[in-house]
PADOTOR-920531 format. One line per field, with one value per residue (C-alpha): x negated, y negated, z negated. Coordinates in pm, 1 decimal. Layout:
BEGIN
x: [X,...];
y: [Y,...];
z: [Z,...];
# end
This chain:
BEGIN
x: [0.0,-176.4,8.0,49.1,-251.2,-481.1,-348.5,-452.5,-848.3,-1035.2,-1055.5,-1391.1,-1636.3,-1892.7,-1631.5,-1782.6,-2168.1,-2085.4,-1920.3,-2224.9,-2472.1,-2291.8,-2319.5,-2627.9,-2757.5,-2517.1,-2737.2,-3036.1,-3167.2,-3433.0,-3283.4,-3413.7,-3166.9,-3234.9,-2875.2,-2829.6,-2932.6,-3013.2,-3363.5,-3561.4,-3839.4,-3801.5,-3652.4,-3886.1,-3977.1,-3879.0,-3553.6,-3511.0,-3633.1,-3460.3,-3128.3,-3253.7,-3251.5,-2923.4,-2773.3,-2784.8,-2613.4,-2270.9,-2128.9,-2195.9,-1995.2,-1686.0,-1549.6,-1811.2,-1750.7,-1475.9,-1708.9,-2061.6,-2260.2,-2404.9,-2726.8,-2726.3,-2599.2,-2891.5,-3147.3,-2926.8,-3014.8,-3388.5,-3442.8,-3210.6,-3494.8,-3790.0,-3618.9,-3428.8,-3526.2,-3136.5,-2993.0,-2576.6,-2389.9,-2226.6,-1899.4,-2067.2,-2212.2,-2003.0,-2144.4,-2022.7,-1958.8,-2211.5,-2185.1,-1975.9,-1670.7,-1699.5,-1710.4,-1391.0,-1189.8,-1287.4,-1049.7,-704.2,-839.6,-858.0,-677.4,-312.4,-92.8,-216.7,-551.2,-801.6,-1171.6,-1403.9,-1623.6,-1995.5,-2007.5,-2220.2,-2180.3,-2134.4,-1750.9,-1651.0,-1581.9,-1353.4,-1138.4,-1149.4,-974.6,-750.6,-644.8,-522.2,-354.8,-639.9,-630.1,-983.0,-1158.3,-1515.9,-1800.6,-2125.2,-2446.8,-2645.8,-3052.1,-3071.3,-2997.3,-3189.4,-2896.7,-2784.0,-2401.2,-2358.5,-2168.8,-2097.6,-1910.5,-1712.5,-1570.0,-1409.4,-1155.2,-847.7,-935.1,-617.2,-559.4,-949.8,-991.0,-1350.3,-1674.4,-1889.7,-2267.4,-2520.1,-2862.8,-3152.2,-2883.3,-2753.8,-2787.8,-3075.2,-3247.0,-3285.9,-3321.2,-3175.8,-3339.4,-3236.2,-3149.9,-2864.4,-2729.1,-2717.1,-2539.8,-2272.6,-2234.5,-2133.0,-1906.6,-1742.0,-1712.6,-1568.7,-1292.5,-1194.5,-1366.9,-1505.4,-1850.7,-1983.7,-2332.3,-2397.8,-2735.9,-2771.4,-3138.7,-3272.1,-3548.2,-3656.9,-3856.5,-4196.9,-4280.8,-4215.0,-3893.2,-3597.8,-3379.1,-3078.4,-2750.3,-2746.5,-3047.8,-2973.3,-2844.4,-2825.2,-2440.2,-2397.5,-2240.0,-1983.2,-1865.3,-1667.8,-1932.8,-2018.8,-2338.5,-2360.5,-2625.7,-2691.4,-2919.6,-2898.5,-3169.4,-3386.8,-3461.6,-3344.0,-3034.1,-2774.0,-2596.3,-2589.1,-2337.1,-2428.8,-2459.9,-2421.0,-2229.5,-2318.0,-2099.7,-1846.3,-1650.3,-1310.6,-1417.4,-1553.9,-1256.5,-1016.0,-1303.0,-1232.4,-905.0,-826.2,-1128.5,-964.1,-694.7,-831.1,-1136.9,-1309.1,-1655.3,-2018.7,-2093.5,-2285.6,-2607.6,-2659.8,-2627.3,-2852.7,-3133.4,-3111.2,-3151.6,-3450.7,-3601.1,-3525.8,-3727.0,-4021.8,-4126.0,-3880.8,-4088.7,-4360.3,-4176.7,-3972.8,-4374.4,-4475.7,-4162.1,-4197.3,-4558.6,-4396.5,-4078.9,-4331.9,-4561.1,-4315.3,-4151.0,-4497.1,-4531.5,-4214.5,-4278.6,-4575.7,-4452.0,-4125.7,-4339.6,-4605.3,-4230.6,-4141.6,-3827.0,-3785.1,-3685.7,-3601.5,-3854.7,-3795.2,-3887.9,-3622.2,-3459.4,-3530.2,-3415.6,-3526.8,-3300.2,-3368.0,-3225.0,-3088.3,-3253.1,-3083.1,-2817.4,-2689.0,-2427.2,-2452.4,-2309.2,-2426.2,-2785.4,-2680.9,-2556.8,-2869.8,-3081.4,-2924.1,-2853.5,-3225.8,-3412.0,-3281.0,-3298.1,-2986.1,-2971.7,-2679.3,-2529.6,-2475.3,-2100.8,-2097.9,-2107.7,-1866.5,-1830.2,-2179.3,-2406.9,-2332.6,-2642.5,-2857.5,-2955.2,-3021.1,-3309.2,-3312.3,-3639.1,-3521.1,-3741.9,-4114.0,-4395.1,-4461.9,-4108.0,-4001.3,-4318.1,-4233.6,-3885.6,-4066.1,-4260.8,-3920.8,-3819.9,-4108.4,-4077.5,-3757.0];
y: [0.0,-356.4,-725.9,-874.9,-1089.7,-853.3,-782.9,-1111.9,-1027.3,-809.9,-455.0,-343.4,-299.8,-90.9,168.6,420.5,312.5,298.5,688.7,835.5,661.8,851.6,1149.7,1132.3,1089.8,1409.6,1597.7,1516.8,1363.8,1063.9,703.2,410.8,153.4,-188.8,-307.6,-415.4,-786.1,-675.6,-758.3,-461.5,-653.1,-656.0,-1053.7,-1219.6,-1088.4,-1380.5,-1350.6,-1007.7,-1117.8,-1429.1,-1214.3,-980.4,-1226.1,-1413.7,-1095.0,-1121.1,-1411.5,-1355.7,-1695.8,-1521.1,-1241.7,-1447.4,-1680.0,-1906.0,-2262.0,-2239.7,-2470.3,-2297.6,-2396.8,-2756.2,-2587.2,-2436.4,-2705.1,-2938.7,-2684.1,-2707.8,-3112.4,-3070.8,-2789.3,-3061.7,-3253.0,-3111.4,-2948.6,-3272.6,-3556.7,-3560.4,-3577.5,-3471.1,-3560.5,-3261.5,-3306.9,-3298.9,-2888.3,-2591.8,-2212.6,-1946.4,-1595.0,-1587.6,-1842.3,-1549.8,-1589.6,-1962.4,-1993.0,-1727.5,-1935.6,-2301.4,-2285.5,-2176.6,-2490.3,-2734.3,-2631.6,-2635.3,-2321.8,-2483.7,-2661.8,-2596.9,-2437.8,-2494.2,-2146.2,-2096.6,-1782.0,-1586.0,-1639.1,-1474.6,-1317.0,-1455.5,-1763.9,-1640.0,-1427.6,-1662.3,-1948.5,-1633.2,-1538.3,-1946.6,-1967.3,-2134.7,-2166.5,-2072.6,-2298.1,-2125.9,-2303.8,-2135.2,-2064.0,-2000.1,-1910.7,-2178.2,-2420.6,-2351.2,-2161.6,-2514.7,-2682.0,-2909.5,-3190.7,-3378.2,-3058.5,-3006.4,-3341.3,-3265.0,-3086.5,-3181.2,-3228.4,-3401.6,-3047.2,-2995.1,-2960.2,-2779.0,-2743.9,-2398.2,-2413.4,-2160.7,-2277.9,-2114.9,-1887.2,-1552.4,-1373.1,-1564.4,-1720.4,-2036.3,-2355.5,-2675.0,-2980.9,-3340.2,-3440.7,-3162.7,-3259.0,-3573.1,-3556.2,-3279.6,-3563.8,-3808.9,-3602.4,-3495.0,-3871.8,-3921.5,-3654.9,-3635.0,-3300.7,-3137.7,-3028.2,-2705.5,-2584.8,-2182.1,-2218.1,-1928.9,-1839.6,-2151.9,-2034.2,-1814.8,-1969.2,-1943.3,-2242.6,-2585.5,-2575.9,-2657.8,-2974.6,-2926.4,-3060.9,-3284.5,-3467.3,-3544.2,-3845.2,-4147.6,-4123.3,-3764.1,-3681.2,-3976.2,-3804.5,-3501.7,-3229.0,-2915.3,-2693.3,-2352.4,-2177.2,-1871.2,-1661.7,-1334.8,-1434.6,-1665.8,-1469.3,-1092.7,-1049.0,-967.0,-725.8,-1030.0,-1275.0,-1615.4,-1881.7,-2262.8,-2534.0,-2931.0,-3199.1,-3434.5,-3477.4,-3420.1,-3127.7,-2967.1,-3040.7,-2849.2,-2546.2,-2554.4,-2589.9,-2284.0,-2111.5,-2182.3,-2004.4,-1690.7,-1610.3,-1680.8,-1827.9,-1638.0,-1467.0,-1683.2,-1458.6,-1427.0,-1809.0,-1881.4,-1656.6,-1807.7,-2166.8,-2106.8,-1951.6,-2235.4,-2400.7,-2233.1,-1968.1,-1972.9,-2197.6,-1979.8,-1668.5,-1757.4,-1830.6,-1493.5,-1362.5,-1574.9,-1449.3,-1020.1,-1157.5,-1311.2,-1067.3,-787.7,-1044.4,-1085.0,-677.9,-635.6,-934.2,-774.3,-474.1,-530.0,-740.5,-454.6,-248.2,-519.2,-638.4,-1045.2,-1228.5,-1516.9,-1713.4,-1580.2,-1921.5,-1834.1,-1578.9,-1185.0,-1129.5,-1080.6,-1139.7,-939.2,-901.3,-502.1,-339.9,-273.4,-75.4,-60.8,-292.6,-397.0,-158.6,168.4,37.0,77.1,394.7,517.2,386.2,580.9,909.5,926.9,746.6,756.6,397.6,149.8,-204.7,-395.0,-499.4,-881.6,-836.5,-787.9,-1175.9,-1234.4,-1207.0,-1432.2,-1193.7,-971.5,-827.4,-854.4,-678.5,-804.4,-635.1,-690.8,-666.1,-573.0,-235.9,-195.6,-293.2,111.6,157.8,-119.4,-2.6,310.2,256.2,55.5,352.3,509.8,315.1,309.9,733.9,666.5];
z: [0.0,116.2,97.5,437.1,391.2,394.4,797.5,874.5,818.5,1102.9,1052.3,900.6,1142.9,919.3,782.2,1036.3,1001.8,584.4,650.8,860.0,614.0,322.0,552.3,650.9,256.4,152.4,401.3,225.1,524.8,450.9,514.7,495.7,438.7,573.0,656.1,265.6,123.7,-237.8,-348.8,-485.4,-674.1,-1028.1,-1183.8,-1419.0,-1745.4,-1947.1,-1755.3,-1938.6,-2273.0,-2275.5,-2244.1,-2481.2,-2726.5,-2635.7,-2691.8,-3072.0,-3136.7,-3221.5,-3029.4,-2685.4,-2807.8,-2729.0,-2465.3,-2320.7,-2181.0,-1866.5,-1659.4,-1812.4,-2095.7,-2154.2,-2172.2,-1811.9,-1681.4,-1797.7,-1710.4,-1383.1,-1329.3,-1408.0,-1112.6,-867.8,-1031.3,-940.3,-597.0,-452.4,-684.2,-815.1,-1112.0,-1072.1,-1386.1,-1588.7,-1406.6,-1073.9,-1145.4,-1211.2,-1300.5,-1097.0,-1129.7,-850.8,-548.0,-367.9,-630.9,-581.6,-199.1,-194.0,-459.2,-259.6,36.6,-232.5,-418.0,-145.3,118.7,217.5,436.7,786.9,712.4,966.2,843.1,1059.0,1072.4,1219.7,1456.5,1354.8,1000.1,619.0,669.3,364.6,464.4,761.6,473.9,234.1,475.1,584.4,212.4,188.3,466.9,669.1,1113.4,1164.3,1406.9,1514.5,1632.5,1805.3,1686.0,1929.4,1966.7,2214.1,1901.0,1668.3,1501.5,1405.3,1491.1,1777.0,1594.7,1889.3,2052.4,1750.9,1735.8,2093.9,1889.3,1756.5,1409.2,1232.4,1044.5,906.6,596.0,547.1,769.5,638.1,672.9,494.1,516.4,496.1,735.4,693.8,895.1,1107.5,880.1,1049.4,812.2,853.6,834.0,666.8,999.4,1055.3,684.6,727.7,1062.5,838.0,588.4,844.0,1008.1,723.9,609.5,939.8,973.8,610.5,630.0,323.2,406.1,271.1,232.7,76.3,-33.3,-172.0,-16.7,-90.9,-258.0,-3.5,201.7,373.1,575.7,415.3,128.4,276.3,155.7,4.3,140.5,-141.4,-46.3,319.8,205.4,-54.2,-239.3,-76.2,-414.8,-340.9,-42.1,82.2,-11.8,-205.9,-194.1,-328.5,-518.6,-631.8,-914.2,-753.0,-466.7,-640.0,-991.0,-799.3,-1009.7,-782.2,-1054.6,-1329.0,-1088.2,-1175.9,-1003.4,-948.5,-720.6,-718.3,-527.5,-546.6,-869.2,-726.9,-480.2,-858.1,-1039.9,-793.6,-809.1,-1164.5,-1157.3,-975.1,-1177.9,-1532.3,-1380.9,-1275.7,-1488.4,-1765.3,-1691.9,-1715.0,-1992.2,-2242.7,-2283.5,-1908.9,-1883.5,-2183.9,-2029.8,-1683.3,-1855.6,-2032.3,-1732.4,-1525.9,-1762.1,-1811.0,-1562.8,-1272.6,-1036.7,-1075.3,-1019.1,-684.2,-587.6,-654.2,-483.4,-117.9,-55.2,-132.8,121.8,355.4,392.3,449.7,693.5,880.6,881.3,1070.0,1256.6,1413.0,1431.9,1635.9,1867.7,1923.4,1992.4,2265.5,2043.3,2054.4,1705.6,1615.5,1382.1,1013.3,849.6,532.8,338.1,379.6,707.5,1065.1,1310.2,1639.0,1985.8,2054.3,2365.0,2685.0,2735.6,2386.0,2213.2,1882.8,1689.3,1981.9,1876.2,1494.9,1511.2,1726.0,1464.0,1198.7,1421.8,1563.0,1327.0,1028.3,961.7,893.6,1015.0,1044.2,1375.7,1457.9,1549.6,1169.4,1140.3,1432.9,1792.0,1823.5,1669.5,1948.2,2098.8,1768.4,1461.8,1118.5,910.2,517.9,406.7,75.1,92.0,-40.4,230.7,357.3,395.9,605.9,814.6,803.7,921.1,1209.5,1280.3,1312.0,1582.6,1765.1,1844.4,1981.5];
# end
């Protein structure tokens, strides 16, 4: 038994890929899984004791702060500090139950049965089913290699836009990992500001970089926070703690307020330990940590770099996040290439028609495996 809205979202493309995987494992056969964004390396130490310790004290036994803990959100300001030169005021931030949860609950929040939400193709599905669970038109716009991966503002605005309501962007990218610069943000903001549009940025890999840091959203431009806007961030990539869901959006006070609104509403915040031990990481060791964890993601990404090029495969520059994004071979499809992979090889990547009908004709590899088994995987492919 499903509600009606759950006919409005596409059916799910990796049911079959997610069966023979499960297959394939039952059989004892060796796969290596590289479909799967879920860093392996181990979060900081601190992290761990930090929680450790939180854990004692009865107060976090019970219900923490809706909107997260005066202490996280401070610890939140200094890293906008030391990352954008910002300083947000307390009603301006809002903890998450990871940036996931708060990205799915933003379109019920803002939008009304009818809104336009402006989507990129490819792009991270759940902004497509989040619009579609409140009642959203979608309105797609094209990422394409030939850009950078970056929006054409100027062909958007050809569109009737009297219905839009919110404009998705996710840089560093998933699933190309192309980075945006100030110059794309900016041109967002202005937009937005123009159309009434409320401009959104999932930032959730942006401390996964390898050449130059990329600028947040909220940077791009003097009074950003002053105008239609919202950036999310997330925990789970930058300290490797996808399991603990926590995470963090900044923006305009009244975008925040509805978030919360609707939040207060349907759960009950972070638990208090979890938010306590992220805070005094951000304040001590974190920096250092998402140091040590760019040069592991970078050199894995410049193994498989090399190694799909030695192969003959083309990808696009991997300046951000742990992924490589790569065109499939002739003759296969998307998806045909996929289920080669995992039927010859033994190795699982996930197709681009996962992020829409623009990641056609590409794979995405996580490099979310140790060093000799991403090579080895590699090694996989090249016997085919």
């Amino acid at each position: 038994m499903k509600a009606s809205r759950l006919l409005t979202l596409p059916p799910y493309l990796f049911e079959d890929l997610e069966n023979r995987f499960r297959t394939a494992r039952g059989e004892g056969r060796d796969v290596i899984d590289l479909s799967i964004g879920d860093p392996d390396l181990s979060p900081p130490k601190s992290l761990i004791s930090h929680l450790e310790t939180a854990l004692r004290k009865d107060r976090h036994h019970r219900y923490p702060p809706q909107r997260g803990t005066a202490a996280l959100k401070d610890a939140v300001g200094r890293y906008l500090g030391r990352r954008a030169g910002l300083s947000p005021s307390e009603d301006e931030i809002l903890i998450l139950v990871g940036s996931k949860e708060g990205i799915a609950h933003l379109p019920l929040a803002i939008c009304n049965e009818g809104d336009l939400a402006l989507i990129p193709d490819p792009g991270y599905p759940v902004y497509h089913s989040s619009a579609r669970f409140a009642g959203c038109a979608i309105g797609s716009f094209p990422l394409t290699e030939r850009n950078g991966y970056r929006p054409d503002f100027a062909d958007i605005s050809k569109r009737d836009l009297t219905a839009a309501r919110l404009l998705f962007l996710n840089y560093p990218n998933n699933p190309t990992s192309a980075a945006a610069s100030e110059t794309v943000f900016h041109e967002a903001l202005q937009f937005g500001e123009k159309h009434g549009v409320v401009v959104v940025n999932d930032a959730a890999y942006a401390d996964v970089y390898f050449e130059g840091g990329p600028a947040p959203l909220l940077s791009a431009q003097r009074g950003a926070l002053e105008m239609p806007m919202i950036e999310f961030f997330s925990f789970s990539k930058t300290f490797c703690v996808t399991g603990w869901r926590v995470g963090f959006a900044v923006g305009n006070r009244d975008v925040i307020e509805a978030l919360a609104h609707l939040k207060a509403n349907i759960d009950s915040g972070v638990f208090g330990a979890i938010q306590e031990a992220v805070a005094r990481t951000l304040d001590t060791d974190g920096d250092e940590f998402t140091v040590t964890m760019r040069e592991t993601f970078k050199e894995r990404r410049d193994s498989a770099v090399r190694a799909l090029d030695r192969l003959g495969f083309h990808c696009f520059p991997a300046c951000a996040t742990f992924y490589v994004w790569a065109k499939v071979p002739r003759p296969f499809n998307a998806m045909d290439f996929a289920l080669h992979l995992l039927e010859k090889a033994d190795v699982l990547v996930t197709p681009g028609t996962g992020f829409g009908k623009g990641g056609e004709g590409y794979f995405r590899i996580a490099l979310t495996q140790p060093k000799r088994r991403i090579e080895e995987a590699l090694d996989r492919l090249g016997r085919l």
